[in-house]
Backbone as ProteinMPNN parsed JSONL, in Angstrom:
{"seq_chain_A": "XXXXXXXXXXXXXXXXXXXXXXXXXXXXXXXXXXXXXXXXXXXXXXXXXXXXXXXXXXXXXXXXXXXXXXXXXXXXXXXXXXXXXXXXXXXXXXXXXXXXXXXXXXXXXXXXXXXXXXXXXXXXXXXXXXXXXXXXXXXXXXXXXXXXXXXX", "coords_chain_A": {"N_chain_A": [[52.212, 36.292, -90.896], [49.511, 34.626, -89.482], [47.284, 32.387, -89.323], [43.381, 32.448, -89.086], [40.311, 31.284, -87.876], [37.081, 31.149, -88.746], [34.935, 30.94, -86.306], [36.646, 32.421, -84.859], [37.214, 35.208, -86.209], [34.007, 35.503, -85.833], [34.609, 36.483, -83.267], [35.821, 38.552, -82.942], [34.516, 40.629, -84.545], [31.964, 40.492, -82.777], [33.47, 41.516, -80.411], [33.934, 44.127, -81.522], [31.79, 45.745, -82.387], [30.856, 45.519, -79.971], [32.651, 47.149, -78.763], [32.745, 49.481, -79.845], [30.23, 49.961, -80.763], [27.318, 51.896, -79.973], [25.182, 50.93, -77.095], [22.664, 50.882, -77.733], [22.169, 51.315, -79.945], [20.907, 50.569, -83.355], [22.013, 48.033, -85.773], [22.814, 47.846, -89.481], [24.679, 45.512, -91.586], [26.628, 44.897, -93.752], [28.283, 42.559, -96.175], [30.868, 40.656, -97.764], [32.143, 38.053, -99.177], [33.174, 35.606, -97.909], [32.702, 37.553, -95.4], [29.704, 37.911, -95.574], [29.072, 35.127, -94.44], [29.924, 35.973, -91.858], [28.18, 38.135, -90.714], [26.016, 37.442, -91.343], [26.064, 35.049, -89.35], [27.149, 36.289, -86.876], [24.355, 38.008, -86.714], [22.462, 36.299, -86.653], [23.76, 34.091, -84.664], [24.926, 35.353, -82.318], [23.547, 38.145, -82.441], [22.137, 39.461, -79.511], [21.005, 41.016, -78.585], [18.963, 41.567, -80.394], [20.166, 43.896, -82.34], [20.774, 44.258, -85.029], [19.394, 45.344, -87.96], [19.257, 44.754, -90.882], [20.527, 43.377, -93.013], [23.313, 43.254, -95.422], [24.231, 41.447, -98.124], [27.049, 40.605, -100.215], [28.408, 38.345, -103.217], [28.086, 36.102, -101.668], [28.734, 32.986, -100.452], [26.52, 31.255, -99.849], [25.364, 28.79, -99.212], [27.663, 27.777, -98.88], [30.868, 26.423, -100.67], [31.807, 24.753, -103.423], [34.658, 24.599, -103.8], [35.697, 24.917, -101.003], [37.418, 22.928, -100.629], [40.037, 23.939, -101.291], [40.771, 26.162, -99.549], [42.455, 27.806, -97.058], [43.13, 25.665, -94.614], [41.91, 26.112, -92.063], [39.659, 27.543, -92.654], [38.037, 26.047, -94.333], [36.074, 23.891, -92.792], [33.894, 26.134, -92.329], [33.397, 26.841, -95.178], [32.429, 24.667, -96.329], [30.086, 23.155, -98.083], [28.894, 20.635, -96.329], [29.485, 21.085, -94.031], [29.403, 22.137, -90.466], [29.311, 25.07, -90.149], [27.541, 26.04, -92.353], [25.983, 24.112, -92.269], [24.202, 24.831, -89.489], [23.805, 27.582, -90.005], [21.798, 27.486, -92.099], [19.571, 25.868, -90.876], [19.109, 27.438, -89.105], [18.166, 29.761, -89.808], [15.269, 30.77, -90.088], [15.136, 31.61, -87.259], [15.898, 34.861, -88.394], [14.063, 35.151, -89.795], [12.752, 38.154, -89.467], [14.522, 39.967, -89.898], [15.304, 42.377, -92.631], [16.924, 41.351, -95.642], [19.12, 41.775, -98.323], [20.672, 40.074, -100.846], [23.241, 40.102, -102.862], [24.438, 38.946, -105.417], [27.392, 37.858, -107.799], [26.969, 37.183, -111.016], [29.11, 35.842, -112.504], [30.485, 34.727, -110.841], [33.781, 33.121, -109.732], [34.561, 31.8, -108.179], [32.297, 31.251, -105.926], [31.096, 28.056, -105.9], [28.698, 25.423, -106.698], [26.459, 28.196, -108.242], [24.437, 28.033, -107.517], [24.543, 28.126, -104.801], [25.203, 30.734, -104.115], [22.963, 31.778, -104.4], [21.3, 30.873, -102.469], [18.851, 31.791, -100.324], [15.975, 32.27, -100.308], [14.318, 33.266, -98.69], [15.389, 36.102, -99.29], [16.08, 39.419, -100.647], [16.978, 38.925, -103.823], [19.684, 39.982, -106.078], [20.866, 39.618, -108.958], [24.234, 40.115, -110.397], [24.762, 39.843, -113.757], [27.516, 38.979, -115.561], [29.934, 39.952, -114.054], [32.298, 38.978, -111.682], [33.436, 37.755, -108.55], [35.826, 39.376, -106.502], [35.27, 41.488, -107.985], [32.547, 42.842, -107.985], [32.097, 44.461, -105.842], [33.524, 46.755, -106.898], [31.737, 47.623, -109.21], [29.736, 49.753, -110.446], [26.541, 49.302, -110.187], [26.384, 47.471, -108.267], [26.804, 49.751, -105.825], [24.874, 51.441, -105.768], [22.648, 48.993, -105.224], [23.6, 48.713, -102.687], [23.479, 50.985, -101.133], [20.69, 51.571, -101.575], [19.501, 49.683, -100.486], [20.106, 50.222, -97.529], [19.056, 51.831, -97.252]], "CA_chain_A": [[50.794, 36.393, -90.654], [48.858, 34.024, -88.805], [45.667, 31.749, -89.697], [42.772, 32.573, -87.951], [39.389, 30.916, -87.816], [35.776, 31.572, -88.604], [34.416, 31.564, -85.175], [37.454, 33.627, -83.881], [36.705, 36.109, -86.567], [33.163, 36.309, -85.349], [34.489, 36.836, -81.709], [36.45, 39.745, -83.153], [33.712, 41.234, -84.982], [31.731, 40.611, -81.719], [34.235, 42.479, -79.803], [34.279, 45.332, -82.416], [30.321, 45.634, -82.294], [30.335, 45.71, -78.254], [33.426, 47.839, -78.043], [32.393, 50.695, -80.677], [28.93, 50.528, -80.956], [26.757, 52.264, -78.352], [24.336, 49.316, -76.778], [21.192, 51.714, -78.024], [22.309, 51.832, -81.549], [20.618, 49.4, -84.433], [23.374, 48.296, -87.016], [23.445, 47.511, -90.667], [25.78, 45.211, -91.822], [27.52, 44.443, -95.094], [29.477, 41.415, -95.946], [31.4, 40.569, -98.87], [31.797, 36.722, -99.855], [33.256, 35.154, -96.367], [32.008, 38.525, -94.763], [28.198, 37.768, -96.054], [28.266, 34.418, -93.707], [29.783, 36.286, -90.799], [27.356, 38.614, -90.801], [24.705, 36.408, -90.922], [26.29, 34.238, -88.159], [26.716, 37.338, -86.0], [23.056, 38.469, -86.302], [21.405, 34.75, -86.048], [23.701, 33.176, -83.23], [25.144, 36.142, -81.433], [23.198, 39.223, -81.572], [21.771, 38.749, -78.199], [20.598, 42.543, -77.972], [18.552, 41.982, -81.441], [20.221, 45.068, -83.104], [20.922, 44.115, -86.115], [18.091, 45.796, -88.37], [19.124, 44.539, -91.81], [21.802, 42.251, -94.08], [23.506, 42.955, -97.001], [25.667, 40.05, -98.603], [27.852, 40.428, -102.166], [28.909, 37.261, -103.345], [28.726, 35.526, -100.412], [28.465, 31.192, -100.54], [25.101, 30.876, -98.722], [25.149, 27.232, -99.031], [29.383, 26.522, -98.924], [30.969, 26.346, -101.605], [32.699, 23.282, -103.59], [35.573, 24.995, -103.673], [36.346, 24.791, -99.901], [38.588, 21.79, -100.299], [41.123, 24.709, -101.752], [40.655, 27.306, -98.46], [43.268, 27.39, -95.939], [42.332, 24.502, -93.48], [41.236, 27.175, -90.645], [38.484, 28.009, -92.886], [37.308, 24.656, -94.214], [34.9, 24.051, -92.324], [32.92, 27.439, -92.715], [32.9, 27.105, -96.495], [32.38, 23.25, -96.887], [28.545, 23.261, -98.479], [28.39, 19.781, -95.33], [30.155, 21.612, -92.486], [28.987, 22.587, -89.106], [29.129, 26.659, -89.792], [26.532, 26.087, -93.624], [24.382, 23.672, -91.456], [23.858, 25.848, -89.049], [23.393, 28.927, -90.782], [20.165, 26.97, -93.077], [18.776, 24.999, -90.421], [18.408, 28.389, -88.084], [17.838, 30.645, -90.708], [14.326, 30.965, -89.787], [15.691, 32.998, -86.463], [16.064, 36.014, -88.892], [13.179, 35.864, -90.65], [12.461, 39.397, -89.197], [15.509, 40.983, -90.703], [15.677, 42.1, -94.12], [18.411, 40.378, -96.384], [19.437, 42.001, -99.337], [21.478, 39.45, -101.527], [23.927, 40.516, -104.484], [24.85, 38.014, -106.464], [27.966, 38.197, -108.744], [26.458, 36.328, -111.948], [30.687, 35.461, -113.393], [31.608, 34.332, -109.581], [34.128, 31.395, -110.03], [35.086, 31.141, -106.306], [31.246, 30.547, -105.164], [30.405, 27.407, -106.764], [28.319, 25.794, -107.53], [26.209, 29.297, -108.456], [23.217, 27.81, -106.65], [24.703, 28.32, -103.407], [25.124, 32.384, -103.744], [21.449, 32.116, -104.334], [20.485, 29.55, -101.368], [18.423, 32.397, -99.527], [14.658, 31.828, -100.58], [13.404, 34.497, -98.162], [16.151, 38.009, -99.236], [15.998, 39.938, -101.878], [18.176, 39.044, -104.472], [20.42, 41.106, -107.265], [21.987, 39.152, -110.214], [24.566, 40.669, -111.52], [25.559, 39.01, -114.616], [28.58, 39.527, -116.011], [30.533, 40.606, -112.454], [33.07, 38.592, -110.745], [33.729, 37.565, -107.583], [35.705, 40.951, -106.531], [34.981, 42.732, -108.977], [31.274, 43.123, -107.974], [32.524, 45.398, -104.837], [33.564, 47.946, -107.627], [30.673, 47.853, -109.989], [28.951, 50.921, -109.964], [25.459, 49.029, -109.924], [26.603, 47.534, -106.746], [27.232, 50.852, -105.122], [23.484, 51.862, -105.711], [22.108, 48.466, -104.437], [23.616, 48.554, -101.214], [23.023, 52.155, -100.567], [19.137, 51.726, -101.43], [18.68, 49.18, -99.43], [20.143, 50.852, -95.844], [17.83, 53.435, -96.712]], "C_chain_A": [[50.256, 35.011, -90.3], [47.307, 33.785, -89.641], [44.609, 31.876, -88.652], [41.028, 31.633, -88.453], [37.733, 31.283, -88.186], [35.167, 31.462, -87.275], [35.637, 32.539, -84.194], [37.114, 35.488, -84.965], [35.232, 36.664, -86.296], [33.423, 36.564, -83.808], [35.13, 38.198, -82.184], [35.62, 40.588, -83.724], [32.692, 41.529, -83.762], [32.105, 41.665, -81.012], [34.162, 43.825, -80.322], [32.652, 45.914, -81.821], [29.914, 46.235, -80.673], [31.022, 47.034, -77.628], [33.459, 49.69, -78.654], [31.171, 51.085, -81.377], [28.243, 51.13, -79.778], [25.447, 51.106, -78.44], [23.125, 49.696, -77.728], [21.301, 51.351, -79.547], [21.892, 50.012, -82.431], [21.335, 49.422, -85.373], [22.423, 47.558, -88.28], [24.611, 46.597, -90.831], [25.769, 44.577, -93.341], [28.4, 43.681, -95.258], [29.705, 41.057, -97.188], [31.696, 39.022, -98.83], [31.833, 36.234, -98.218], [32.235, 36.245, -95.123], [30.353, 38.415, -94.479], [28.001, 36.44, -94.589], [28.816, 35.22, -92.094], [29.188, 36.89, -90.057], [25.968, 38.042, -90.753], [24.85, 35.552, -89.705], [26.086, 34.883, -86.483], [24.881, 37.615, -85.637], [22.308, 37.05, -85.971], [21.846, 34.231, -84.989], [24.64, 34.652, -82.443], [24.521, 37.252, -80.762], [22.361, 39.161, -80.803], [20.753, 39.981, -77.8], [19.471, 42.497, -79.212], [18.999, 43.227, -81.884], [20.456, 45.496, -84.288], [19.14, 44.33, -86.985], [18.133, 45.629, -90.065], [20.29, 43.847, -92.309], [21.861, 42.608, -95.479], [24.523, 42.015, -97.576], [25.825, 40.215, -100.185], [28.706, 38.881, -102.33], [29.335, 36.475, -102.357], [27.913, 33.638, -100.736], [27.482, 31.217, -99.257], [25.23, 29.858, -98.424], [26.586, 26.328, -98.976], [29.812, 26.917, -100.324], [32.004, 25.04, -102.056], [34.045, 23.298, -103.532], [36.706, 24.71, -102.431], [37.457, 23.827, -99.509], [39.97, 22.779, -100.481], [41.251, 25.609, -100.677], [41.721, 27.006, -98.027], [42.395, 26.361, -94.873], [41.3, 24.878, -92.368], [39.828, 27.177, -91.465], [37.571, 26.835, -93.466], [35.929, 24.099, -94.144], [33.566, 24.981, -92.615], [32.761, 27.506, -93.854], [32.092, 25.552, -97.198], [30.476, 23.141, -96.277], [28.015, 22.251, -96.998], [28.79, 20.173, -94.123], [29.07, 22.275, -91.56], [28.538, 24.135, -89.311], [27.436, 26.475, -90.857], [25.704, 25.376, -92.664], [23.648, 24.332, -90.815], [22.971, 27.047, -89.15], [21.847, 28.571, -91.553], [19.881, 26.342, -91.98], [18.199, 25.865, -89.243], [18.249, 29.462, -88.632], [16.511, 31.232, -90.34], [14.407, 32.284, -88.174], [15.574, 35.061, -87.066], [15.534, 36.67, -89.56], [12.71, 37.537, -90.42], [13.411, 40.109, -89.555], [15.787, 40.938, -92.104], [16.656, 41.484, -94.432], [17.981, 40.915, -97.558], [20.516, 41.078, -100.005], [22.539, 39.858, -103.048], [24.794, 39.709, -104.897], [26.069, 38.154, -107.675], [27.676, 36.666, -109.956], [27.975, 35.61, -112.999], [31.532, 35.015, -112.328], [32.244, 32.876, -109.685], [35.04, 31.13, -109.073], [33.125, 30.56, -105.526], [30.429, 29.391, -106.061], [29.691, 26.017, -106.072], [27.319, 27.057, -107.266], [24.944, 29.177, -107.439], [23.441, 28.341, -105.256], [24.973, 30.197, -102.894], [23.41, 32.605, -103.663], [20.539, 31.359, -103.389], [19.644, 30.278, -100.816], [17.221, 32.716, -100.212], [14.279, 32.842, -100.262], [14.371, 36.141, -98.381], [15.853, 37.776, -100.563], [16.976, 39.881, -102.873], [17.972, 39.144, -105.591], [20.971, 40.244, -107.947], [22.871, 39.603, -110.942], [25.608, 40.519, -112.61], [26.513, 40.168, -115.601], [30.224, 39.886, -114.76], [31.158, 39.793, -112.007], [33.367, 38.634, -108.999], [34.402, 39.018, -106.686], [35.299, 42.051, -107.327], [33.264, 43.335, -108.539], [31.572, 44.423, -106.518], [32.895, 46.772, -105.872], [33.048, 48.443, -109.123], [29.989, 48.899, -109.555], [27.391, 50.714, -109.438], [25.609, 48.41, -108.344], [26.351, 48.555, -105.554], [25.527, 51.103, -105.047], [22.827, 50.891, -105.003], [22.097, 48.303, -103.493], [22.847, 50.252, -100.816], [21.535, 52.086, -100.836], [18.941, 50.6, -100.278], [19.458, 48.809, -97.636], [19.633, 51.717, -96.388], [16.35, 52.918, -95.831]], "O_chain_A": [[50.713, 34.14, -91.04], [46.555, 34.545, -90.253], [44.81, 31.503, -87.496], [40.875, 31.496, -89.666], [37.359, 32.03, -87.282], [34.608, 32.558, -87.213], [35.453, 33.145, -83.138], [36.874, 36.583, -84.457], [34.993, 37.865, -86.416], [32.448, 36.849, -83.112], [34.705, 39.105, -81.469], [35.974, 41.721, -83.396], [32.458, 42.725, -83.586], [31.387, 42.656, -80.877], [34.338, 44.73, -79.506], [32.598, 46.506, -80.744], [29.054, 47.04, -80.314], [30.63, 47.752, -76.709], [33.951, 50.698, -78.145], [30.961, 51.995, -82.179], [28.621, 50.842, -78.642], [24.924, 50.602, -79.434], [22.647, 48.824, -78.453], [20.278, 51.122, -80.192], [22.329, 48.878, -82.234], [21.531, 50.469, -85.991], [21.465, 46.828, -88.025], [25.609, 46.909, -90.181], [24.893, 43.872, -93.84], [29.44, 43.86, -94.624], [28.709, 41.101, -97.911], [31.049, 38.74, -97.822], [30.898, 36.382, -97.43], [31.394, 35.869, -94.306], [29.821, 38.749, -93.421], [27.079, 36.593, -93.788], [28.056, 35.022, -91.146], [29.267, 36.657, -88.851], [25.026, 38.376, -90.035], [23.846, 35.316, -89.034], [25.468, 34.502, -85.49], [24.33, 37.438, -84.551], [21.613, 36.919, -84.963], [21.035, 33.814, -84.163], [25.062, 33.995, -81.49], [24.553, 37.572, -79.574], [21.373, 38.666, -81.345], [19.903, 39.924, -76.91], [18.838, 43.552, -79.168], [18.031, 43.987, -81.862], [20.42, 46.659, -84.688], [18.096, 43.729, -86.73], [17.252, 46.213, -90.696], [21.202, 43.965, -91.491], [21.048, 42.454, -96.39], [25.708, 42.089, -97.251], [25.008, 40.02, -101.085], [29.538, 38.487, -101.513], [30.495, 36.152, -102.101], [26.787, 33.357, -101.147], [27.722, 31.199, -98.05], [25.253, 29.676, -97.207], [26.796, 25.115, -98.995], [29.136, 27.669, -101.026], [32.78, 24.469, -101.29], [34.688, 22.281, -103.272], [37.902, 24.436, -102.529], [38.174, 23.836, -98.508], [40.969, 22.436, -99.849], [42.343, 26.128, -100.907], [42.211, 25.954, -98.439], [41.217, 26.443, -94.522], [40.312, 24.289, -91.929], [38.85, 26.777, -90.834], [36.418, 26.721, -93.051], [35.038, 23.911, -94.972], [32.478, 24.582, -93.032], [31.86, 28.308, -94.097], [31.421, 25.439, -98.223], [29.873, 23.091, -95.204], [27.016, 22.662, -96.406], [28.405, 19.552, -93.132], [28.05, 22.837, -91.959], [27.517, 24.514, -88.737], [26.353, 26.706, -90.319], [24.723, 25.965, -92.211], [22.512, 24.589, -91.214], [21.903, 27.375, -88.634], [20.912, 29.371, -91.526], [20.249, 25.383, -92.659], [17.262, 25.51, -88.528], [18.159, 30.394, -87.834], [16.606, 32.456, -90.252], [13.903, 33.404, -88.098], [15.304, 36.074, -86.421], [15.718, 37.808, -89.99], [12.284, 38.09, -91.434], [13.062, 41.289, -89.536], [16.282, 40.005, -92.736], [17.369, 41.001, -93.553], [16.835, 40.749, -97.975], [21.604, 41.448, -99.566], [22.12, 39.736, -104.199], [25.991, 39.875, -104.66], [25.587, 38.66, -108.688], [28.055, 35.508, -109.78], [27.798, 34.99, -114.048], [32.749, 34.858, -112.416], [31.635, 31.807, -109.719], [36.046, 30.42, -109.113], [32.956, 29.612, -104.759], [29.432, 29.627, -106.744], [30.119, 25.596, -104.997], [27.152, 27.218, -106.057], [24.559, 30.09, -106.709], [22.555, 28.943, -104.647], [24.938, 30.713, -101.777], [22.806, 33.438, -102.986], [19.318, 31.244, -103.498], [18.961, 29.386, -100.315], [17.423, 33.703, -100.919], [13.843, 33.609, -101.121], [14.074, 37.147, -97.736], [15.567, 36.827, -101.292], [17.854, 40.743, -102.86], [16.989, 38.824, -106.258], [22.0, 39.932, -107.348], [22.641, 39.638, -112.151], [26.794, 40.846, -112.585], [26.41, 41.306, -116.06], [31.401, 39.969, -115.111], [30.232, 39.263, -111.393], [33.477, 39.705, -108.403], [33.554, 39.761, -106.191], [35.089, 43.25, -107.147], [32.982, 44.451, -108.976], [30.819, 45.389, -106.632], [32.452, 47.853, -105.484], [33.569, 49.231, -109.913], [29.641, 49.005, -108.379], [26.878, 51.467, -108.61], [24.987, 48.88, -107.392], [25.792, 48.232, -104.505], [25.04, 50.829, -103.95], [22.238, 51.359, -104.029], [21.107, 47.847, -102.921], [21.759, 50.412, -100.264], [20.997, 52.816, -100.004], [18.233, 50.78, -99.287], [19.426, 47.822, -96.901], [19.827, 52.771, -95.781], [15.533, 53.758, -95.45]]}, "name": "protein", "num_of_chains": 1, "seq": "XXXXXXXXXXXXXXXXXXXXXXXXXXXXXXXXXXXXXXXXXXXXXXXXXXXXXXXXXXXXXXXXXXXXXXXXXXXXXXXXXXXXXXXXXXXXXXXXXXXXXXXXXXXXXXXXXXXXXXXXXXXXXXXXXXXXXXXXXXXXXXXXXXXXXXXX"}
């Protein structure tokens, strides 16, 4: 298996988006820790069509995380709180003010640290949920309810 990149994963998500959505159609998207900034990266510097009509992110490092010195190298960059992808992402944030952001927070995450940075997002709505881990918050039952209320 092969290392791949944060902007090649959003060209592939890209691709996915162009090649199995119909142009008409407004998406949803859901992103899980890394997932949360691609998803955000997608809708602020790609979607070009505005169709993105809402964000949900689970334990996702809003702001980097300190951790990133431990990533594979490919990814690096995209997690490192001073890198090019986190600058980015906060300094054009304002772009998206028109799309909700639901935030879910795992309150026991000890891959997004420090904790501040799951909560960097001032303007979404965010879920705490203490006690919850890093995966583990994907198969919390309270999870399951917060995403599904808010794509309703």
């Amino acid at each position: 298996m092969h290392s791949i990149d944060f902007t090649k994963i959003v060209d592939r998500f890209e691709r996915f988006v162009g090649d199995e959505v119909p142009t008409e159609a407004s998406i949803s998207l859901v992103g899980h820790s890394l997932g949360g900034l691609v998803a955000r990266w997608y809708a602020q510097e790609r979607d070009r069509e505005r169709r993105v009509d809402r964000i949900v992110t689970l334990a996702t490092p809003h702001a980097g995380t300190g951790l990133a010195r431990f990533t594979p190298e490919v990814l690096r960059d995209a997690l490192d709180p001073l890198g090019p992808t986190i600058t980015q992402l906060r300094e054009r944030r304002s772009t998206l003010s028109a799309v909700p952001h639901v935030n879910i927070v795992a309150g026991k995450d000890l891959l997004v640290r420090p904790r501040s940075s799951a909560l960097a997002l001032d303007d979404a709505a965010t879920h705490e949920l203490e006690g919850v881990g890093h995966n583990e918050i994907l198969y919390f039952p309270k999870t399951a309810r917060l995403v599904v209320d808010a794509l309703r």
